[in-house]
BATOR-115920 format. One record per atom (N, C-alpha, C, CB): residue number from 1; residue in one letter; atom name; x, y, z. Coordinates in pm, whole numbers, always signed. Each point is the difference from the previous one (the first is absolute). Glycine has a CB too. Example, Ala and Ser with C-alpha at 12.3 -4.5 7.8 and 13.67 -1.06 7.14 Angstrom:
// BATOR-115920
{node 1,'a','N',{+1319,-569,+780}}
{node 1,'a','CA',{-89,+119,+0}}
{node 1,'a','C',{+90,+120,+0}}
{node 1,'a','CB',{-189,-117,+125}}
{node 2,'s','N',{+154,+222,-197}}
{node 2,'s','CA',{+82,+119,+6}}
{node 2,'s','C',{-77,+109,+73}}
{node 2,'s','CB',{+118,-63,-215}}
// end
This chain:
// BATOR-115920
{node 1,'x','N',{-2681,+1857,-781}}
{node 1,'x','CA',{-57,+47,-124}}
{node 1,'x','C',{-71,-118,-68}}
{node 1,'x','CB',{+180,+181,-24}}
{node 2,'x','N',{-300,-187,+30}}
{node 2,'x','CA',{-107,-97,-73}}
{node 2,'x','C',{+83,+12,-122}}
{node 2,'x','CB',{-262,+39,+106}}
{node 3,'x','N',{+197,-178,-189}}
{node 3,'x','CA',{+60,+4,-159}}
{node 3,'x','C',{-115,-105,-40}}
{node 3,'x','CB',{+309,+44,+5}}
{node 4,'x','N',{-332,-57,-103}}
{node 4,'x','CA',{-38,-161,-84}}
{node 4,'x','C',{+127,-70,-29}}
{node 4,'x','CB',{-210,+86,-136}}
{node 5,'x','N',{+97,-197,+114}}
{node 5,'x','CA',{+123,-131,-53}}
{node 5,'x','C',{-23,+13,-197}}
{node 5,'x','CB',{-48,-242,+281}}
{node 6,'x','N',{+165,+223,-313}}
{node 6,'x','CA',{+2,+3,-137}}
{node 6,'x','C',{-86,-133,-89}}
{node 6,'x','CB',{+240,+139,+59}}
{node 7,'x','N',{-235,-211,+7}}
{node 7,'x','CA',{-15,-145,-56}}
{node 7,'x','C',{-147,-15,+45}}
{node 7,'x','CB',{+261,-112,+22}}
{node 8,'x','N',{-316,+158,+99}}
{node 8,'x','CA',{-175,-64,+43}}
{node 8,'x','C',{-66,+131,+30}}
{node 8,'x','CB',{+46,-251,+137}}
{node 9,'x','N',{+14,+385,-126}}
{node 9,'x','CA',{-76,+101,+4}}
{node 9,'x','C',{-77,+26,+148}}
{node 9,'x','CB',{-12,-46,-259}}
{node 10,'x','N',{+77,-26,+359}}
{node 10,'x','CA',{-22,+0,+124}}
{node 10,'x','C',{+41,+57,+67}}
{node 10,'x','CB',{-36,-127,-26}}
{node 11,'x','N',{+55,+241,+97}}
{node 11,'x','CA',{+41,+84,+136}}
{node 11,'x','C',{+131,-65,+34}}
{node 11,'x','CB',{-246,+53,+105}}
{node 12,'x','N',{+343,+44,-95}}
{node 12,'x','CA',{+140,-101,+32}}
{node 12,'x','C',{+74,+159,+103}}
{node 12,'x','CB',{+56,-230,-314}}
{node 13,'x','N',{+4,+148,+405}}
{node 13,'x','CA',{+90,+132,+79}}
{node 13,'x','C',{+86,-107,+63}}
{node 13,'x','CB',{-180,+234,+70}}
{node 14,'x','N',{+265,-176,-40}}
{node 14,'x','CA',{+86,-18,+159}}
{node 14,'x','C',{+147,-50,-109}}
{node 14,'x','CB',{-235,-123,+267}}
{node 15,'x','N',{+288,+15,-214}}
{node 15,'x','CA',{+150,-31,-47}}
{node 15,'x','C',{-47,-65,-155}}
{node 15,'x','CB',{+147,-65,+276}}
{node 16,'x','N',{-288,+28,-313}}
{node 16,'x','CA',{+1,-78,-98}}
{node 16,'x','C',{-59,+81,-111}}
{node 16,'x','CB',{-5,-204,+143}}
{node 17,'x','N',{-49,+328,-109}}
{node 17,'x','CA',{-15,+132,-61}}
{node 17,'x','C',{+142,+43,-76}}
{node 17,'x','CB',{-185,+67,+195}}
{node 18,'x','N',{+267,-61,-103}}
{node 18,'x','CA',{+156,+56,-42}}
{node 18,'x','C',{+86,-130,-59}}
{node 18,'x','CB',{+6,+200,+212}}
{node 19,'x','N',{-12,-313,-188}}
{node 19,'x','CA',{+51,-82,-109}}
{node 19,'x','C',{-61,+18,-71}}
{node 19,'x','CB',{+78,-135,+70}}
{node 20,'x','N',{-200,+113,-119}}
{node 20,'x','CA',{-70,+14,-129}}
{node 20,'x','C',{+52,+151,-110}}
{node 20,'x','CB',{-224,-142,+162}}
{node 21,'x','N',{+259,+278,-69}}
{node 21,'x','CA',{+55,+92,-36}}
{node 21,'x','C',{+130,-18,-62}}
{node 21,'x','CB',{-131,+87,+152}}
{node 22,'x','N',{+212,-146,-70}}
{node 22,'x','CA',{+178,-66,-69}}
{node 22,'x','C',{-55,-65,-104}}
{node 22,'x','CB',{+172,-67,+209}}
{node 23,'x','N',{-236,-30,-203}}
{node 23,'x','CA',{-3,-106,-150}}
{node 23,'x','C',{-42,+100,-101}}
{node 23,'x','CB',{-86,-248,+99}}
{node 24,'x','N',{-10,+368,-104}}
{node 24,'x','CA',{-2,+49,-77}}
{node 24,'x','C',{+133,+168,-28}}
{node 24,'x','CB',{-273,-172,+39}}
{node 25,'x','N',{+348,+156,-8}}
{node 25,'x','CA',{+70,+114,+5}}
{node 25,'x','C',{+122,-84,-66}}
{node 25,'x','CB',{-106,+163,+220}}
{node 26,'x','N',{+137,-288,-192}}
{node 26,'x','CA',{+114,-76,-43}}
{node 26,'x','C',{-28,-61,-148}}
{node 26,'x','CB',{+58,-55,+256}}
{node 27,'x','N',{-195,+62,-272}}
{node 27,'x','CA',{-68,-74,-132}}
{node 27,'x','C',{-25,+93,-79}}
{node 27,'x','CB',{-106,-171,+95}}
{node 28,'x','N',{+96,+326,-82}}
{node 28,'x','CA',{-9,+115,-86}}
{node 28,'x','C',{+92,+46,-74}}
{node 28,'x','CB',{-120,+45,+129}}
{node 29,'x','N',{+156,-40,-263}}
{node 29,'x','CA',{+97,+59,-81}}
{node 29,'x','C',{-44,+136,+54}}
{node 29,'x','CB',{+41,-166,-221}}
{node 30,'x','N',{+106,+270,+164}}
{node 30,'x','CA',{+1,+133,+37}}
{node 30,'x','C',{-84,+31,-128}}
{node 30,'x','CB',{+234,+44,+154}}
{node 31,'x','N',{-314,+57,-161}}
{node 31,'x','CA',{-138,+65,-110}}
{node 31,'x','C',{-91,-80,-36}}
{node 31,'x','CB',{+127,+131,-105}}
{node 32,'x','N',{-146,-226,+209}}
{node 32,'x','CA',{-137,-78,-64}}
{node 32,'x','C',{-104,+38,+102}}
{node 32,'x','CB',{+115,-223,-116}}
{node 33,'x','N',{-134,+314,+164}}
{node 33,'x','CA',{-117,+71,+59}}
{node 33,'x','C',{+27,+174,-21}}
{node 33,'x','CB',{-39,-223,+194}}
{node 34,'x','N',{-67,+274,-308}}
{node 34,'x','CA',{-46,+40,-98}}
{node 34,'x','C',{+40,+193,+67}}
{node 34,'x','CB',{-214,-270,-97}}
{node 35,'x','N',{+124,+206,+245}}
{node 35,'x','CA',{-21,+105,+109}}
{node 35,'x','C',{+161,+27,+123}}
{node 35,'x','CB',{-318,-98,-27}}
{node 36,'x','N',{+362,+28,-5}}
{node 36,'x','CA',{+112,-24,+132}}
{node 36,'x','C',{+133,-99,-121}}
{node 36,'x','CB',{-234,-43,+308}}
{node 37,'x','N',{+280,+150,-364}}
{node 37,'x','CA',{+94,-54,-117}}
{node 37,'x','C',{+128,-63,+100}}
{node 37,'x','CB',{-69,+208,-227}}
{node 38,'x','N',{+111,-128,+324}}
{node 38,'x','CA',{+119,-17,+97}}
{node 38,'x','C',{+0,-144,+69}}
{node 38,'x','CB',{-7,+261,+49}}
{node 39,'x','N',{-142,-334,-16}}
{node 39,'x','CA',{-40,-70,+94}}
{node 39,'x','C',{+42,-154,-97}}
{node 39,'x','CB',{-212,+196,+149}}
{node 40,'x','N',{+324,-279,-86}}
{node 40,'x','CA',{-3,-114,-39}}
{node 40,'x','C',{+186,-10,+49}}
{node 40,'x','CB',{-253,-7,-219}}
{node 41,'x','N',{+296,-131,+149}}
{node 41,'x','CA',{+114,-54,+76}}
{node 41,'x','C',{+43,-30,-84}}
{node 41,'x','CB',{-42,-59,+180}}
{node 42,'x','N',{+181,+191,-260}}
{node 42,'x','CA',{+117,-24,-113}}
{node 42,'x','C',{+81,-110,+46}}
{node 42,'x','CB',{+20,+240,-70}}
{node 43,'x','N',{-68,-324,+127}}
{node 43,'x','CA',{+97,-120,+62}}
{node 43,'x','C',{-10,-131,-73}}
{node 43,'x','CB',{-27,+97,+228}}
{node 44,'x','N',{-101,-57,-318}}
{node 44,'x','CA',{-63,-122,-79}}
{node 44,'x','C',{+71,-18,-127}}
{node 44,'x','CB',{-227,+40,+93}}
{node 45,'x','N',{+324,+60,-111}}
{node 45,'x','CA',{+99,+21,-122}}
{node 45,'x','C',{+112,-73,+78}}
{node 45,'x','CB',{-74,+250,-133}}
{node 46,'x','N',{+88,-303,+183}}
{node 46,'x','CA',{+114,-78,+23}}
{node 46,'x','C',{-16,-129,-3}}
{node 46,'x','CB',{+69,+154,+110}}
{node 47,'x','N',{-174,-206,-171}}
{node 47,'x','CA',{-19,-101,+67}}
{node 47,'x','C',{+64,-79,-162}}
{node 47,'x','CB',{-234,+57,+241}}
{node 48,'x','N',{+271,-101,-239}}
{node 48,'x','CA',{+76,-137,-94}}
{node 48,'x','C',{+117,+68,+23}}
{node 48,'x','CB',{-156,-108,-213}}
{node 49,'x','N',{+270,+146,+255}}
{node 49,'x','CA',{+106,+87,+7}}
{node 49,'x','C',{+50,-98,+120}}
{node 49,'x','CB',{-83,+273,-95}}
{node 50,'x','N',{+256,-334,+62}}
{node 50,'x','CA',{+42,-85,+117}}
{node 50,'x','C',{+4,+77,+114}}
{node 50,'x','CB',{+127,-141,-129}}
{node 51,'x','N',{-122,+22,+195}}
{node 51,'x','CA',{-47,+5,+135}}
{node 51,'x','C',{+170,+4,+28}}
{node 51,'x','CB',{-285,-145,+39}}
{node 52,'x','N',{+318,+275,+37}}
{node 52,'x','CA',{+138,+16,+82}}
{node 52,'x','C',{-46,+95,+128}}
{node 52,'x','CB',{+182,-11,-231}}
{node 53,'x','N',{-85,+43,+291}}
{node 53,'x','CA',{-5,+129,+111}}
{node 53,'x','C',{-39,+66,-68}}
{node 53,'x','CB',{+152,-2,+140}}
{node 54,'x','N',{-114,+71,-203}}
{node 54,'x','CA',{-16,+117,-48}}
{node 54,'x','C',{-203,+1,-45}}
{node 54,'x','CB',{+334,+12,-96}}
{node 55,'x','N',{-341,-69,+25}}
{node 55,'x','CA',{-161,-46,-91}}
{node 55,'x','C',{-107,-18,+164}}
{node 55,'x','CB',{+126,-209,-292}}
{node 56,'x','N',{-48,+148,+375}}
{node 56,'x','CA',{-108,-3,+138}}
{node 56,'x','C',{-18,+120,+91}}
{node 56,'x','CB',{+65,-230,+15}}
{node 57,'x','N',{+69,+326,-15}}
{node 57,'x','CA',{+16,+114,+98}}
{node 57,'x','C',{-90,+49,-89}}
{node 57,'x','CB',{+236,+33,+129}}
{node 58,'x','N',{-245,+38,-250}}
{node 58,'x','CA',{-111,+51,-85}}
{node 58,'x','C',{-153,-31,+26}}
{node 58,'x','CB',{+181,-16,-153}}
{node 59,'x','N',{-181,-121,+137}}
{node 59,'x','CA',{-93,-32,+26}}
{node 59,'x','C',{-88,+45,+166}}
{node 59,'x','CB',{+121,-162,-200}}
{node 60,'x','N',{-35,+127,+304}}
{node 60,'x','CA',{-30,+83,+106}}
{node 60,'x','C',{-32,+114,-14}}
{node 60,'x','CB',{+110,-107,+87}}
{node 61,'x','N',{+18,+197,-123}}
{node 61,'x','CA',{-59,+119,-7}}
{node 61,'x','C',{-97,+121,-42}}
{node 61,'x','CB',{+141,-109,+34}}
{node 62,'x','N',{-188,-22,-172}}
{node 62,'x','CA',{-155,+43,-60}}
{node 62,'x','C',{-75,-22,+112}}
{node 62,'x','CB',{+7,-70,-244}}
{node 63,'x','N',{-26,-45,+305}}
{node 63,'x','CA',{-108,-21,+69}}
{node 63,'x','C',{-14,+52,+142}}
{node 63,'x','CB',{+0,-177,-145}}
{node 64,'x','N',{+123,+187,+206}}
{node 64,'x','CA',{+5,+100,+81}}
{node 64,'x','C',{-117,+171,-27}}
{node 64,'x','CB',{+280,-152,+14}}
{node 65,'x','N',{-195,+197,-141}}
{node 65,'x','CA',{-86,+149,-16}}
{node 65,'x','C',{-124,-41,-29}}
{node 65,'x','CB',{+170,+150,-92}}
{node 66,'x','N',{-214,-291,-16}}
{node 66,'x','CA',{-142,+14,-15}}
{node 66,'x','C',{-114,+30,+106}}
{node 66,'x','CB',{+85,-135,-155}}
{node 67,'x','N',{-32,+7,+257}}
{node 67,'x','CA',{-55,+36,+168}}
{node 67,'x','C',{-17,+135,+73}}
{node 67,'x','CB',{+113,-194,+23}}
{node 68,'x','N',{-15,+210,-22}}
{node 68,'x','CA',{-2,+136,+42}}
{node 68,'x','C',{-71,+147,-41}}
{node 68,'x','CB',{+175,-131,+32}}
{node 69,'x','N',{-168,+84,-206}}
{node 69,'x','CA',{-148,+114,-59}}
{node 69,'x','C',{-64,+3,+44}}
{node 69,'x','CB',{-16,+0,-141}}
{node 70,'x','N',{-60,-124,+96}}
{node 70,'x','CA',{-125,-87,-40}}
{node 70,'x','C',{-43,-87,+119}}
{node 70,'x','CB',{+75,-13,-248}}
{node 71,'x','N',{-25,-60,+367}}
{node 71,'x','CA',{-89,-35,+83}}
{node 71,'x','C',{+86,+52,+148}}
{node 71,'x','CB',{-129,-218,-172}}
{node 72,'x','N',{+63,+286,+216}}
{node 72,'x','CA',{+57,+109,+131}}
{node 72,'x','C',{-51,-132,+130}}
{node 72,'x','CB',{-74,+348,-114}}
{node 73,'x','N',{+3,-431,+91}}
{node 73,'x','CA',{-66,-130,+129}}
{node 73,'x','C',{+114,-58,+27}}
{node 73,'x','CB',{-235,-81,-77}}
{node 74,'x','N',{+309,+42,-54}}
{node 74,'x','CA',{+100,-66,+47}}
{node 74,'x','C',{+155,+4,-5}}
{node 74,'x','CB',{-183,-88,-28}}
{node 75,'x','N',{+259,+119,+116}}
{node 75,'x','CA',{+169,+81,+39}}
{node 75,'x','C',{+51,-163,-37}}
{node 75,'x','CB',{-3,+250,+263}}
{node 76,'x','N',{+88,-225,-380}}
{node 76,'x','CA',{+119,-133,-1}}
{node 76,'x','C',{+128,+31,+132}}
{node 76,'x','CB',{-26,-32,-326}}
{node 77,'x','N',{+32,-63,+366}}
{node 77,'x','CA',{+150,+52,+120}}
{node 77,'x','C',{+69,-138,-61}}
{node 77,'x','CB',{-99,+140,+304}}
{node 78,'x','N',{+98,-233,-325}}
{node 78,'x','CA',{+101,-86,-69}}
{node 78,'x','C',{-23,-69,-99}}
{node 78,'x','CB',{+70,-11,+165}}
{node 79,'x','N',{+33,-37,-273}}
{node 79,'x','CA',{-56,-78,-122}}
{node 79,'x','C',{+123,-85,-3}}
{node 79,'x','CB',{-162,+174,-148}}
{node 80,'x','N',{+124,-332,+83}}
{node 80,'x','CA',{+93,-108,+31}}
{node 80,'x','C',{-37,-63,-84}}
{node 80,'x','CB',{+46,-3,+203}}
{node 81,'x','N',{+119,-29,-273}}
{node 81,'x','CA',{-32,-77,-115}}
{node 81,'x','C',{+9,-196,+43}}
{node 81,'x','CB',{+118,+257,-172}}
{node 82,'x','N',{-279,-288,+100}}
{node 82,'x','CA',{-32,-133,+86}}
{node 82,'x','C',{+144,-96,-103}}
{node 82,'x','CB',{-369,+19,+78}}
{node 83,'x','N',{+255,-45,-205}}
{node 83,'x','CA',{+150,-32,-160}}
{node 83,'x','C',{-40,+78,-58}}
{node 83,'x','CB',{+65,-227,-61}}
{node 84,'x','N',{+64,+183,-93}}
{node 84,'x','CA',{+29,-13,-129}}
{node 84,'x','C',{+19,-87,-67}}
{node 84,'x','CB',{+48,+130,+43}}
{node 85,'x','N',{-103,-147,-171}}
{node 85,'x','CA',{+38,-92,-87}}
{node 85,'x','C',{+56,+62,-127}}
{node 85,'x','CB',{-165,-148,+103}}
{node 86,'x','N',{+242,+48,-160}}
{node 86,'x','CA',{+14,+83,-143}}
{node 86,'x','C',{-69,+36,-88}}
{node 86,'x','CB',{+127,-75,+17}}
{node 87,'x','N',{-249,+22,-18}}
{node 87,'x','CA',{-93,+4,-51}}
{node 87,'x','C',{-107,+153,-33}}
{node 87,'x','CB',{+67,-248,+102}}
{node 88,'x','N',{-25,+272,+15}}
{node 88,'x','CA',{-30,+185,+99}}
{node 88,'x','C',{-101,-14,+47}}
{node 88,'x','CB',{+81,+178,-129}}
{node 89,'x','N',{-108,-299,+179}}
{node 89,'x','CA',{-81,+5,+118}}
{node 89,'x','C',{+5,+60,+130}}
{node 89,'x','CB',{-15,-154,-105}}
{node 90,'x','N',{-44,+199,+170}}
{node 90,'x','CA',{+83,+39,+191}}
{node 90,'x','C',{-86,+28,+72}}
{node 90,'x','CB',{+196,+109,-37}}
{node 91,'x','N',{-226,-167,+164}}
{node 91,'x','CA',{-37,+13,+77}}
{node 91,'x','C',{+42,+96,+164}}
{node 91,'x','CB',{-54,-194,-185}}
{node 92,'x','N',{-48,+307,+174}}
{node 92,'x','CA',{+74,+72,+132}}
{node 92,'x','C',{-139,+12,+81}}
{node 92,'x','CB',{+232,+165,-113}}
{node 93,'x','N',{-148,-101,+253}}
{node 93,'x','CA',{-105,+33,+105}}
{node 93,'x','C',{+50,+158,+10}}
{node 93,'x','CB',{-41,-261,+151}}
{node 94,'x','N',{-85,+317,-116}}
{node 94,'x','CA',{-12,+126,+0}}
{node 94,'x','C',{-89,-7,+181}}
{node 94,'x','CB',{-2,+69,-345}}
{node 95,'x','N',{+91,-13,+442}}
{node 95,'x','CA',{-76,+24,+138}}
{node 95,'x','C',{-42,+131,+13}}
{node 95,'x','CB',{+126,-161,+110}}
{node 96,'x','N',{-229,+209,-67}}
{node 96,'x','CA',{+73,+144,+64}}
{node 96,'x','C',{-188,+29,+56}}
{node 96,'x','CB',{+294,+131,-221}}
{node 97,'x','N',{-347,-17,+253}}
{node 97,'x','CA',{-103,+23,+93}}
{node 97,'x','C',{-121,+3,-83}}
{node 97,'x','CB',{+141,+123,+167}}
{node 98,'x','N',{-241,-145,-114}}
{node 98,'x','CA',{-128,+19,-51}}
{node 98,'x','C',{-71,+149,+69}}
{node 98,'x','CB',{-16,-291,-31}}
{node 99,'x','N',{-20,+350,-19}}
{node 99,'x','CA',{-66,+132,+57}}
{node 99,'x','C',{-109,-4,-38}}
{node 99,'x','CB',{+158,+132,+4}}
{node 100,'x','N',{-282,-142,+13}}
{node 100,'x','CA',{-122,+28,+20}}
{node 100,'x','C',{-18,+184,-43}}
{node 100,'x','CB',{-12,-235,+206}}
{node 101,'x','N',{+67,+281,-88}}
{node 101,'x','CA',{+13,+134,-37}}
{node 101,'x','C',{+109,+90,+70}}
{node 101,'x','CB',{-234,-35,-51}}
{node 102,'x','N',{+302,+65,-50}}
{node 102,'x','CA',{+126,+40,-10}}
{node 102,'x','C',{+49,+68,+118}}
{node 102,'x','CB',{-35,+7,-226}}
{node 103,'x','N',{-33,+54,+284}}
{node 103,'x','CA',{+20,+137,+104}}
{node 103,'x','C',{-11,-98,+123}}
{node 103,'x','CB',{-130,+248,-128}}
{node 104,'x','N',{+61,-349,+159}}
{node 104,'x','CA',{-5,-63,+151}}
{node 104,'x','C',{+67,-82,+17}}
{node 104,'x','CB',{-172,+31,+32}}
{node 105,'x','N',{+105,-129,+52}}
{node 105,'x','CA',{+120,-165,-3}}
{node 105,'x','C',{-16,-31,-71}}
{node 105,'x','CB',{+27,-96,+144}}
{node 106,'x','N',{+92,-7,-173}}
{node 106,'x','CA',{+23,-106,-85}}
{node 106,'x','C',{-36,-135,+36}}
{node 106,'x','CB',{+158,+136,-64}}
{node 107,'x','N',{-157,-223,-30}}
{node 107,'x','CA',{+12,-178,+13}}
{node 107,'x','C',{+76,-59,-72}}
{node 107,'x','CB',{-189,-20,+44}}
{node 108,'x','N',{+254,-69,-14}}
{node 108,'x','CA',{+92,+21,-72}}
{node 108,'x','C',{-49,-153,-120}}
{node 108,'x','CB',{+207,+164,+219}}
{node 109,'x','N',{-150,-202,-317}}
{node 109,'x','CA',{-103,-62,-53}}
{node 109,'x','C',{+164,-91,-105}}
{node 109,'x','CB',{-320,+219,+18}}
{node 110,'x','N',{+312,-295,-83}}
{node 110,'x','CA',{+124,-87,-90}}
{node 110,'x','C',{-128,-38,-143}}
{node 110,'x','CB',{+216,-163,+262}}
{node 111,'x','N',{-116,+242,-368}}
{node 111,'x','CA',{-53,-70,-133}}
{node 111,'x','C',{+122,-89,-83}}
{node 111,'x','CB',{-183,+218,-26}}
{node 112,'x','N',{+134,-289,+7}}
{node 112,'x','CA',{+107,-103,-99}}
{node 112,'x','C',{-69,+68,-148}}
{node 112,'x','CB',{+38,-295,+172}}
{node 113,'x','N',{+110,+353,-208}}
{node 113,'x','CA',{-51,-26,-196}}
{node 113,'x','C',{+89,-82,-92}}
{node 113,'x','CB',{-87,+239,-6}}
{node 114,'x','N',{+20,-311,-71}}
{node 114,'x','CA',{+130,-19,-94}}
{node 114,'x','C',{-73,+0,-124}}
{node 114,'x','CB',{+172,-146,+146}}
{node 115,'x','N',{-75,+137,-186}}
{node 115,'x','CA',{+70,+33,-216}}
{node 115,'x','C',{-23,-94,-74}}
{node 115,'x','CB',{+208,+105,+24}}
{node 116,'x','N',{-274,-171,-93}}
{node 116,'x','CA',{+81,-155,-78}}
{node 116,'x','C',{-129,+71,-97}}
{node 116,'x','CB',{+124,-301,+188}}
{node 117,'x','N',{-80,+233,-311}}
{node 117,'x','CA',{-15,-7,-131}}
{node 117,'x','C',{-108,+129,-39}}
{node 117,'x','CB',{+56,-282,+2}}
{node 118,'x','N',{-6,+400,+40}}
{node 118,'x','CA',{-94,+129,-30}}
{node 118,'x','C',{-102,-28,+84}}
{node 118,'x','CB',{+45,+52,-239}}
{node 119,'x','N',{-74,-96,+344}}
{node 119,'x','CA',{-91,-32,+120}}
{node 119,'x','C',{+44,+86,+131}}
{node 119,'x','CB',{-35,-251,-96}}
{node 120,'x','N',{-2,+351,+116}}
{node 120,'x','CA',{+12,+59,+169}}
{node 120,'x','C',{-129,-96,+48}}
{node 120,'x','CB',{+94,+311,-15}}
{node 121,'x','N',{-36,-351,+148}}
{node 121,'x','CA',{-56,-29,+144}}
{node 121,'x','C',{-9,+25,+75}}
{node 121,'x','CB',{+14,-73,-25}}
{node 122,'x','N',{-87,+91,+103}}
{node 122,'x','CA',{+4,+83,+130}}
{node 122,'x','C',{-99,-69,+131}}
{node 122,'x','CB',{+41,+231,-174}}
{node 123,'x','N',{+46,-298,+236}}
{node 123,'x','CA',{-120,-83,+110}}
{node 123,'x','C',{+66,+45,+131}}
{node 123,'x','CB',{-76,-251,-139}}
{node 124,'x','N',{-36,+274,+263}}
{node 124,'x','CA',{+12,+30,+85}}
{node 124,'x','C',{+0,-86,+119}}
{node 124,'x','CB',{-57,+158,-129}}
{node 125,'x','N',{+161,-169,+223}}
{node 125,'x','CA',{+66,-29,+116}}
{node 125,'x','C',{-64,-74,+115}}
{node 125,'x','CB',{+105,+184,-72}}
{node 126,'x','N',{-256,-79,+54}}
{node 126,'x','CA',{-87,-4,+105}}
{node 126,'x','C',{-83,-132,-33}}
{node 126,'x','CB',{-4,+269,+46}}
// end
């Protein structure tokens, strides 16, 4: 699925199409698109909230469903927590497949994201 790039307005597809998709799905409050009120990541409400098990399984599990709405390219199959600080910083890896298109093969593809100071990241493997 062709896309633009947000930042140069240039033709963008393949794995860097769909990161560019996560950074914006993880960076969207829930109702700040006008047209698609549902579309964004209630996960961003957690963020100054200590950092325990509990505050990270959450945290997964937002981002788990956000994926799963909102970008169908890419299947999480594992997530690993890299750190923590007290601070609530944390760093995780999120593995799981890249799909091009959903119905055929796969590739399988590794995104690193992490958390620190209201900053999602998301850099790719490849």
């Amino acid at each position: 699925m062709p896309g633009m790039n947000a930042l140069t307005g240039r033709p963008l597809d393949g794995i860097d199409h769909v990161v560019q998709s996560i950074e914006d799905i993880f960076s969207t409050p829930i109702g700040a698109r006008i047209l698609r009120e549902f579309y964004g990541n209630p996960g961003i409400k957690l963020l100054g909230e200590n950092v325990t098990e509990r505050t990270i399984l959450r945290w997964w599990a937002i981002t788990w469903a956000c994926l799963e709405l909102f970008e169908p390219r890419f299947k999480v199959k594992t997530f690993q927590l890299l750190s923590a600080d007290r601070l609530g910083a944390i760093q995780v890896r999120m593995k799981g497949e890249y799909r091009p298109y959903a119905h055929l093969e796969f590739e399988q593809a590794t995104l690193y994201v992490s958390l620190s100071d209201g900053v999602v990241s998301i850099a790719s493997a490849v």
